[in-house]
N, C-alpha and C positions, 0 to 999 in steps of 0.2 A: 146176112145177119148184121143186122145195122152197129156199131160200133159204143160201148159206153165212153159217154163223157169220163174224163178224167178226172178225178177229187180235186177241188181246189181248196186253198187256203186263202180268207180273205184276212188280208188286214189291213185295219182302219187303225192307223194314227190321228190322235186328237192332242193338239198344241195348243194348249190353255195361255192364253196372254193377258195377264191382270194387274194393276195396280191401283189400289186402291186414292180416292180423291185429297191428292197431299194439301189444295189450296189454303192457308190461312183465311177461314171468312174473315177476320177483322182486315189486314194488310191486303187480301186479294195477292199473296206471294206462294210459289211452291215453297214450302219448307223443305220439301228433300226433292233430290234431284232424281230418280232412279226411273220417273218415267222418260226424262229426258235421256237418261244412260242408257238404258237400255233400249231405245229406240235407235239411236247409232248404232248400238253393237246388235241388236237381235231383230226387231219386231220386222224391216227388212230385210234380214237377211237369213232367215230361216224359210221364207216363201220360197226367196231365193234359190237357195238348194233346192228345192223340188220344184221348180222350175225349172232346172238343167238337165232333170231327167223325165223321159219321156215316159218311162212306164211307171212313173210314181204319183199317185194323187193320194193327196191328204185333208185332213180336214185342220183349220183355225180358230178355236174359237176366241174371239173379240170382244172383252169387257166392257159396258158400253162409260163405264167411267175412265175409262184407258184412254177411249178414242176419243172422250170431251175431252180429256185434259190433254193429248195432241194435237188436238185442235185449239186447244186454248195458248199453246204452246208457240202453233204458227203466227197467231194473231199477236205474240208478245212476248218474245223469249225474257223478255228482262222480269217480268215475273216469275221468274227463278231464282232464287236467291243466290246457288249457286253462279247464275250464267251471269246477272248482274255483278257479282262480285269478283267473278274472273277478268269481265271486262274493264275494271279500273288498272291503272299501271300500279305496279306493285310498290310504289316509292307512297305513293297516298292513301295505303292498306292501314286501316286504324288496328290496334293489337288486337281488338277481339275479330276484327276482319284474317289476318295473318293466322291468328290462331285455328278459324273457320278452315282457311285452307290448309294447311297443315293437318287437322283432321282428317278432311272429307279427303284430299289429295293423296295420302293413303289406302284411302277405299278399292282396295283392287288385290285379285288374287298373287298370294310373291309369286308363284312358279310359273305360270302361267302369265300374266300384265304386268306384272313389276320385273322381273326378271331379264326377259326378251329385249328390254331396252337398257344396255349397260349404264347409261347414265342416271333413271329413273332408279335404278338397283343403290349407286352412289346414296343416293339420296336417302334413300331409303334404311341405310347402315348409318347415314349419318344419324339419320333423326330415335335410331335406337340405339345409338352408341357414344351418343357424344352432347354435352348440353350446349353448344356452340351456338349461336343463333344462326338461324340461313341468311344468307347475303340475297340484296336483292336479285342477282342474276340467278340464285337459287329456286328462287318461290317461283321464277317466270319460266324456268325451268319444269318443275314440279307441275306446272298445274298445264304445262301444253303438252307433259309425258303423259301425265292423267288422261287427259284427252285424251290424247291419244293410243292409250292403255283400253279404252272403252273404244275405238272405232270399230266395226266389224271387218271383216275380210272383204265384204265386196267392195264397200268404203275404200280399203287399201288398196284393192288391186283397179280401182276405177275411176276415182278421184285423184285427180294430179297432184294439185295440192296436199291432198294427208299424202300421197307417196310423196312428193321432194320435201317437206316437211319432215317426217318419216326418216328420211335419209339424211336431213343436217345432224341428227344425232344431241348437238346440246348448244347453246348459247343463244337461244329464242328471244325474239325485241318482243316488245310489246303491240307491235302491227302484225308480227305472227300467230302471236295468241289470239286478237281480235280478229284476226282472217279466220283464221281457224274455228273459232267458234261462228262465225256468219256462215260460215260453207255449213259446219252442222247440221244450225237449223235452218239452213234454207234446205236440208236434204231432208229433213221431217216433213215437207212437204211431199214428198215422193212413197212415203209410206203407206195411206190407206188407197191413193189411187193403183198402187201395185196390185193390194188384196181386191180390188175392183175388180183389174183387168183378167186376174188368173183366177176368179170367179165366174166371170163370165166367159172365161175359154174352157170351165169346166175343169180346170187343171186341181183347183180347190176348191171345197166346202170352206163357208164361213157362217158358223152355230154364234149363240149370244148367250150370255148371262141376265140373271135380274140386275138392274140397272146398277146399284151401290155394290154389290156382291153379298149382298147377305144373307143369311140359313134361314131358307125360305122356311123351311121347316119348324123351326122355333120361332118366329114373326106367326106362322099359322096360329102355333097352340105352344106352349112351352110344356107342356106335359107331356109332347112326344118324347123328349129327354128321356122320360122311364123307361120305354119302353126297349131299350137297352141296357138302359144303367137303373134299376127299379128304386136304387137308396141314395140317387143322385141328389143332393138340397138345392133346390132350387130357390128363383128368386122371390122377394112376396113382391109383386105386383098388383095393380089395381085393373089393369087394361090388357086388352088382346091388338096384337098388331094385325092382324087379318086381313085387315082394309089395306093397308102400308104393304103386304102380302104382292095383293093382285095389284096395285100399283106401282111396285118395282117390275113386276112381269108385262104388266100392259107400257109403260114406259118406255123397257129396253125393247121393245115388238116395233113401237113409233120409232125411236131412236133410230132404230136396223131398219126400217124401212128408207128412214130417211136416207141414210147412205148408202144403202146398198139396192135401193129402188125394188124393193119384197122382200116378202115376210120373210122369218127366218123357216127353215124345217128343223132346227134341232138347235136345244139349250140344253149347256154344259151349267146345273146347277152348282151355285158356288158352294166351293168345298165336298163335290160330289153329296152333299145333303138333299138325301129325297126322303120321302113318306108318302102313305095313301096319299094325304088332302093334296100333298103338292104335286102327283101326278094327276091330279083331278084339275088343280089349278091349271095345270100344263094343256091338260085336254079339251078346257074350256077354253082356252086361246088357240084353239088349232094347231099345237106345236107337234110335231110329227115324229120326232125322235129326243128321247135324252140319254142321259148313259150315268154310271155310279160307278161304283168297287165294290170287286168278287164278295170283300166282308159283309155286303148288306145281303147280296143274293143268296151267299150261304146261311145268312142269320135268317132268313125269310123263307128261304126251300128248310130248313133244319139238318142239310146234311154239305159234305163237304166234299163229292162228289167233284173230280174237273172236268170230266165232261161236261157236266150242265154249263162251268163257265163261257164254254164255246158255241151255244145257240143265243138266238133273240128271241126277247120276251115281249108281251105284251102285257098295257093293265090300261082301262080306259079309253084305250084306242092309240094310246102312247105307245112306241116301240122305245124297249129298253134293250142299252148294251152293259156287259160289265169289263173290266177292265182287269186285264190280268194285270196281276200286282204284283211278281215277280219281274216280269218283264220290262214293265213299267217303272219297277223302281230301279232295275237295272241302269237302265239308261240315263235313270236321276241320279244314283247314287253310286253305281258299283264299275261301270265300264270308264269313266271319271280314270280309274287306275291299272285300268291295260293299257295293251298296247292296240290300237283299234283294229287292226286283223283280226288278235286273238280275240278280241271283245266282239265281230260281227261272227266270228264263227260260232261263239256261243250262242250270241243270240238265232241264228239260222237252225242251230244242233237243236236249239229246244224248240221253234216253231216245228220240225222234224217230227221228233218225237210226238206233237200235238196232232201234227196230219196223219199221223200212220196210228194212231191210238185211238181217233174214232172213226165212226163209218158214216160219217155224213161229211157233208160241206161245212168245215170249223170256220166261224168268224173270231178272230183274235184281236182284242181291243186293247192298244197301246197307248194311256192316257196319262198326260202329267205337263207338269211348267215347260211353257216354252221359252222361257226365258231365263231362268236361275240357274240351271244345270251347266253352261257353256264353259260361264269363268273357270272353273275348275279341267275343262280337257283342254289339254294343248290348243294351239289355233284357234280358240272357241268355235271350240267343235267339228271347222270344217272337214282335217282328216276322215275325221268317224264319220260324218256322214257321205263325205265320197267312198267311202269303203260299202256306209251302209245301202245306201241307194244307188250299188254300183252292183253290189252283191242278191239284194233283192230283187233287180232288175233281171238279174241272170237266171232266176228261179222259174222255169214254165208252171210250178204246181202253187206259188203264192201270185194273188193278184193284190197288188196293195193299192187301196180303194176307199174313198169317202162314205161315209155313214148312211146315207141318202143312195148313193148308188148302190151300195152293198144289197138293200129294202129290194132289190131287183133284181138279185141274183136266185139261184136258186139254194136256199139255205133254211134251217129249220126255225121257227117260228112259236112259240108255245106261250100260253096263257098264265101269267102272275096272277092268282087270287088276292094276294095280298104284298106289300113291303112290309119289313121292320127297318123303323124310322134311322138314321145315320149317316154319319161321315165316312168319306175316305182315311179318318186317324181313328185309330180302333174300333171302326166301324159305330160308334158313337158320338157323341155332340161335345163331350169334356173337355173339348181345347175350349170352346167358346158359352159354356156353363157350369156354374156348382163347385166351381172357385169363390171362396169370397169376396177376391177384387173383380172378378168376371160377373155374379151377382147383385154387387152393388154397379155396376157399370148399365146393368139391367133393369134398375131398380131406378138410377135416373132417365135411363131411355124411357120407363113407363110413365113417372112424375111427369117428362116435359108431352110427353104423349096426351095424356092427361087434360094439362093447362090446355094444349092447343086442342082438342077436339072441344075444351069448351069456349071457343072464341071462332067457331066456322064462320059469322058475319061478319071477323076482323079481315081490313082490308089486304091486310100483308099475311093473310092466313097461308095462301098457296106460298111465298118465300118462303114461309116460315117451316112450312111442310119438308119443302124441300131440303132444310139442312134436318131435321129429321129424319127423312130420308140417309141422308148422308152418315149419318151418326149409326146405324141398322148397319153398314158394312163390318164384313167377319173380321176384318183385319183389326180392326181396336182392341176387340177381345180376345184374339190370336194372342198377342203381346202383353195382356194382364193374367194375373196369376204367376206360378214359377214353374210352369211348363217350357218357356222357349227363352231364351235370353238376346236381344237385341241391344245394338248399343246407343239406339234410338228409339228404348220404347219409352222414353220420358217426352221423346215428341208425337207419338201415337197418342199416350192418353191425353196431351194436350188438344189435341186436334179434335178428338172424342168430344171434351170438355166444349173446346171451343165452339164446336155448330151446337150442341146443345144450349149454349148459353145464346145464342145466335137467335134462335128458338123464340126465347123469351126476348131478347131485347125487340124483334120484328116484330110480337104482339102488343111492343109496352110495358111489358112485366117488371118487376124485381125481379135479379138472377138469383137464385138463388145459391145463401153461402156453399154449400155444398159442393156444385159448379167449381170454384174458385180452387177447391185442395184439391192436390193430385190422388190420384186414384191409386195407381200405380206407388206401391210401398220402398220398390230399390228406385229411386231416383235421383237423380245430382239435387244436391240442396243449396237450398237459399244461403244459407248460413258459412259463411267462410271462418267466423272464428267466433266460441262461444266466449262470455266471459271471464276470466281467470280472476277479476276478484271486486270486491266492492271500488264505486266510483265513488265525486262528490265533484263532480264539475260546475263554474259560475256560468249563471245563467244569463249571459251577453253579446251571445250570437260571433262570437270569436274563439278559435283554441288557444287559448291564454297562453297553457306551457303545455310542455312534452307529458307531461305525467297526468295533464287533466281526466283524457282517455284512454289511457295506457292499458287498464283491464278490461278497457269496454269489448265485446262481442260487436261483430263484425259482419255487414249481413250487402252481396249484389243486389239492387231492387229491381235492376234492368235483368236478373236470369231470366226470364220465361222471355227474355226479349232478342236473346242470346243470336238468333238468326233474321233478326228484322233490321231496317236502317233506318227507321227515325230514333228524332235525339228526343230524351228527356228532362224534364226541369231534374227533378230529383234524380241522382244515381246512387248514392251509396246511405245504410243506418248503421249506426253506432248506437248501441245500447249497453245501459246498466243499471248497477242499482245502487243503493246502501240502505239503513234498514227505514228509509223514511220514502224513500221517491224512486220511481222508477224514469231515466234519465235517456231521453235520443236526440242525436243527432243526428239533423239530415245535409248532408253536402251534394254538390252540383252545379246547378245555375242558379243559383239564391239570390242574389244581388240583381240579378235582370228581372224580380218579380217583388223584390221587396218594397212595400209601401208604394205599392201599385195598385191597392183596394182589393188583395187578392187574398183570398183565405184557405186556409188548413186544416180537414177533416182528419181528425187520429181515429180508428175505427177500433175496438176492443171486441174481439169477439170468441165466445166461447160463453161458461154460465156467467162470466163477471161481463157482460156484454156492454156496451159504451161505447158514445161516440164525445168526442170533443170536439170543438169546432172554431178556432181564434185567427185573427188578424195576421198574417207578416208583415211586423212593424219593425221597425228598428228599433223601437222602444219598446221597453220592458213590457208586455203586458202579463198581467197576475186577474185569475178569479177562482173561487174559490179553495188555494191552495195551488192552481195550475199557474205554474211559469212559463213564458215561450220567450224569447227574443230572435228576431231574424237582421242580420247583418250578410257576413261573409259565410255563416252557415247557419242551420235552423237546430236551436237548441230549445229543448223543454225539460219541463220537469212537473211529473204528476204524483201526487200521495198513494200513497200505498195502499192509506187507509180506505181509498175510493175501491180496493179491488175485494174479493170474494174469493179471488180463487193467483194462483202463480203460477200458473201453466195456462195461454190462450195464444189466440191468432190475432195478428197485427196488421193492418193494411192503411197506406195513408193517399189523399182524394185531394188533389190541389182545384182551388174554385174560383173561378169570377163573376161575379155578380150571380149565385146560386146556378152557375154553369159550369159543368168539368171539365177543366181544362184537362189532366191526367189523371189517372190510379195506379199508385204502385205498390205493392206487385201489379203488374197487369193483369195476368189471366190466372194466378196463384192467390194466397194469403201465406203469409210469414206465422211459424209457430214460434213463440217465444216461452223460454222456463226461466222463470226467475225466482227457485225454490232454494237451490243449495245455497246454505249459510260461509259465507265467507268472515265470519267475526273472528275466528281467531287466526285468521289469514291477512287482517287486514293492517297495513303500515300507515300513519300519518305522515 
């Protein structure tokens, strides 16, 4: 009597690695550093671990915006604003450079990266217990802990370098830091050829994403939205992105082939966002497997059933998995605060219970970030995962297995009639619709969609497409609305803005005003100091005395510039009023453009809309009521009686010869009020 096979348990890990495209189109600089960070600390060294164990294969999957901007990263670390700005010595660090670092330099969990290095710790009590300033051996300090707070484990135990660096503990020159960052990124070189080689030795799957990351699903049709959430307000749009659709998928297919020399078998849709159309988009590319969360399968079967979570479905020709989401979220959010024994026995005790509760072959699908979870476990991570893949490996009833090989086991199989449309966050679209800042964010993505579908025989249409393209990642609208709080999501919606505005300027367009305000309502402001009371400053390009602007409000022109390194004519406005004229100065580099033929566009915008446009002379110049004089600063003065309205948006356009030289704000507009009455406020 021939023997039965033994029940197994498959599990398929799937390690999503994503970050969305930080480049500034204008500068061509990363604004934020995290693809770089996280690339030291994780993206090799999570293969890593499952290549030390032999009975463990996993699956990766590979944002293909992740692995351009790695690659954008080899060819040129100093387009990082961070990397560039480490690498100066810290004696030449301008204050909003210093202050840069002292921010980001921060960036890292206390218990876990700031802790583990006593002197990094120092540091770190100072800067929230004392208003001291850092000394320079402090910052050079700070920012090679940093570093060093972000290497990964194999980094430390393999690299000489970070280990004897590592071991000085604290008084870093300035050739360590710059060592130290060359070794870096010269070890980013070493990261997608690793996913190559344990590719091709079968050790891993590597699945892709649509190329930007964006909800394939809502680019289809934005009225899938309802069909979870039926009273959801959507955006008014004019356009369907459909087309933009099968072009993030066809893209990321080219992209994956390129590197990995074949097609992919299986896309991990961003933000686990599927629907009918986008498994159909899926099947018309040949894609062979995708996967979701349990919430859409149970919204789709009608019941909540866990058994059913442990088979594989079909729709289209597509194999679907779904992803248990306790266990899943386990590993992202709960095991973080065991002790990692106690945390793999759990996780072991309940695959347990999953294998002895049905009577088939259970596939178990354990899906989520592979890179955000770490900071927060000791070691990042390694403990837990030597416990985990030390403990799994010891299991003869679990085979823990790639996605694709799983397709080959003998395991149950069954036919989806249908999806209901959704995310892996409440199994609905809400993080990224029917928000009013998420709507309106939708609402210009359709505008600039718009202009460019009517300009296909513009020669810069395909550029232009592509920041498009880029503007359609989930991540923008992850961060608008008040669902999530970020301490950078005033550089998300910049960036949003920015390729949209990208948009138009590749076709020739006017940007439009719209573009220019932030989207995003909790933002750091323009505005350092409102007025406190009526002015009456002489209009001669000098500040006479102390009291000329003493009530005037107070506005940075260089904020939205806050992370770039070029310099601008204009830096700072002073505004005010009294009841006849509304009053700016502009200070900066005035004198290296005065009475150089170069002129001054004041922009007025809102219902009282105006432009002004005069000479910087040194001499008075007057029309209509308008004074300006430029000296040692640029002072004006305009009539009141020219406006409509006391509340508008301000932006000023230096020009030579009808050429722009800058605009500032740069990628904002300034709101100005100049409604409250200071009359009985006011002293001569």
């Amino acid at each position: 009597m021939a023997l039965q096979p033994m029940k197994k348990l498959y599990l398929c890990f799937l390690w999503h690695m994503h970050q969305p495209y930080y480049k500034n189109p204008y500068t061509q600089t990363f604004e934020m550093p995290w693809v770089f960070l996280h690339a030291i600390k994780d993206y090799y060294e999570m293969p890593w671990h499952v290549s030390r164990y032999e009975k463990i294969k996993t699956t990766f999957n590979l944002v293909p915006s992740l692995i351009k901007q790695l690659k954008e990263y080899i060819q040129d670390p100093d387009s990082c604003y961070l990397i560039k700005t480490f690498k100066k010595a810290v004696e030449s660090l301008t204050e909003e450079e210093k202050n840069y670092v002292l921010d980001i330099s921060f960036n890292a969990n206390l218990n876990t990266m700031i802790k583990p290095f006593e002197r990094y710790y120092q540091l770190y009590l100072k800067k929230h217990s004392s208003t001291a300033k850092f000394t320079h051996q402090e910052l050079a300090d700070l920012q090679v802990l940093f570093l060093l707070s972000w290497t990964g484990n194999y980094l430390r135990e393999n690299n000489e370098f970070v280990k004897n660096l590592s071991n000085k503990k604290a008084g870093f020159t300035h050739q360590d830091k710059v060592d130290l960052i060359n070794q870096l990124t010269q070890f980013l070189k070493e990261i997608i050829p690793f996913y190559q080689k344990l590719q091709s030795d079968r050790k891993i799957e590597v699945s892709t994403t649509p190329y930007y990351h964006p909800i394939i699903p809502l680019l289809i049709d934005l009225t899938s939205a309802k069909e979870s959430l039926p009273n959801i307000i959507l955006p008014k749009v004019k356009v369907n992105f459909k087309d933009d659709a099968e072009l993030q998928v066809k893209n990321a297919i080219s992209f994956y082939q390129e590197i990995f020399e074949s097609k992919p078998s299986g896309f991990w849709p961003s933000e686990s966002s599927i629907s009918n159309d986008t498994l159909k988009l899926f099947s018309q590319y040949n894609i062979k497997w995708t996967a979701s969360d349990e919430d859409i399968l149970f919204n789709s079967l009608g019941n909540k059933n866990l058994e059913n979570l442990y088979k594989v479905y079909k729709y289209e020709g597509v194999y679907l998995f779904f992803r248990d989401k306790y266990l899943s979220d386990a590993i992202g959010f709960r095991y973080q605060n065991l002790d990692e024994k106690q945390a793999v026995k759990d996780f072991i005790t309940r695959l347990k219970y999953i294998h002895e509760k049905v009577d088939f072959n259970p596939v178990v699908s354990v899906i989520l970030d592979g890179e955000n979870a770490w900071e927060f476990y000791k070691n990042n991570g390694k403990d837990f995962f030597d416990s985990l893949y030390t403990e799994l490996s010891n299991q003869d009833w679990i085979e823990v297995i790639t996605f694709s090989q799983v397709l080959k086991k003998d395991i149950v199989v069954e036919n989806l009639n249908s999806v209901k449309a959704g995310s892996w966050i409440y199994g609905n679209f809400s993080t990224w619709i029917g928000h009013p800042e998420k709507n309106t964010a939708w609402e210009y993505l359709s505008q600039a969609k718009q202009v460019l579908e009517s300009e296909k025989e513009n020669e810069n249409y395909k550029k232009a497409k592509e920041y498009l393209l880029i503007a359609q990642g989930s991540d923008w609208f992850w961060w608008y609305g008040d669902d999530h709080f970020n301490h950078y999501a005033d550089r998300f919606d910049l960036l949003f803005r920015l390729n949209l505005q990208k948009v138009y300027e590749k076709l020739g367009k006017d940007i439009p005003t719209n573009l220019l305000k932030p989207i995003k309502k909790l933002y750091k402001q323009l505005i350092l100091r409102q007025p406190t009371g009526y002015i009456k400053p002489v209009i001669d390009g000098y500040v006479s005395n102390y009291y000329e602007w003493l009530h005037s409000g107070e506005v940075d022109l260089k904020f939205d510039l806050s992370s770039m390194t070029f310099d601008t004519i204009l830096e700072k406005l002073y505004y005010g009023y009294d009841e006849e004229n509304l009053y700016l100065r502009l200070d900066g580099k005035v004198e290296s453009i005065t009475d150089k033929g170069y002129k001054l566009k004041v922009s007025i915008l809102a219902t009282c809309e105006m432009d002004f446009t005069f000479p910087l002379q040194s001499t008075l110049y007057e029309n209509n009521g308008l004074k300006a004089c430029s000296k040692k600063v640029i002072e004006i003065a305009i009539p009141l009686k020219l406006f409509s309205c006391r509340n508008f948006d301000l932006s000023f356009t230096v020009l030579e010869n009808d050429k722009i030289i800058e605009k500032l704000p740069v990628y904002s507009v300034l709101n100005i009020d100049i409604s409250q009455d200071f009359t009985y406020d006011w002293i001569v």
